[in-house]
C-alpha positions, 0 to 999 in steps of 0.5 A: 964597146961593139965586140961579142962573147960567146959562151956559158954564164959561169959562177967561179969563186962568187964571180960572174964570168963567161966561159967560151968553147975553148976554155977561155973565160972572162969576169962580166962587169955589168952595167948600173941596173943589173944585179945577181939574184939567186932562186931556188938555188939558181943564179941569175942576172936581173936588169933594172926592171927585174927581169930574168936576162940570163942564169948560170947555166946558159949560153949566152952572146954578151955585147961589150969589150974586154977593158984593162983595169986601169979603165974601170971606175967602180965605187967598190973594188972588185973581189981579189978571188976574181981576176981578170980579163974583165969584160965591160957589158953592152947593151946587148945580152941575149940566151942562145942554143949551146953550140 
């Protein structure tokens, strides 16, 4: 899990993904903690102490690896309406400039 995205937060179908320069784009499977949250009709990802790591909207360098779905042990099944690739998130999250 020591791969890194680079791209923009997106909302697609009710799904979080992250969007690269080149079109490309991946569905973020977070870890337990964080949770979307929307304010004044923005989109946000809250950690597990409440805090503010990212808005759809901004760019962002996400830690993690692309997993098959084959790995993911998730207590609910994800959305039909958000196919993969699927990205395992790390522990690195951070909001950077667009390039």
């Amino acid at each position: 899990m020591d791969a890194l995205i680079t791209g923009e937060l997106v909302a697609t179908n009710g799904c979080l993904r992250v969007k690269d320069k080149y079109g490309n784009n991946v569905l973020l499977i977070w870890p337990v903690g964080f949770s979307p949250h929307t304010e004044q009709g923005i989109i946000q990802v809250l950690d597990s102490t409440g805090q503010a790591v990212a808005s759809v909207g901004d760019w962002v360098e996400i830690g993690g690896g692309e997993v098959p779905p084959t790995y993911l042990d998730l207590v609910d099944p994800l959305p039909e309406n958000c196919p993969e690739p699927y990205w395992l998130v790390g522990d690195y999250i951070k909001k950077i400039d667009r390039p």
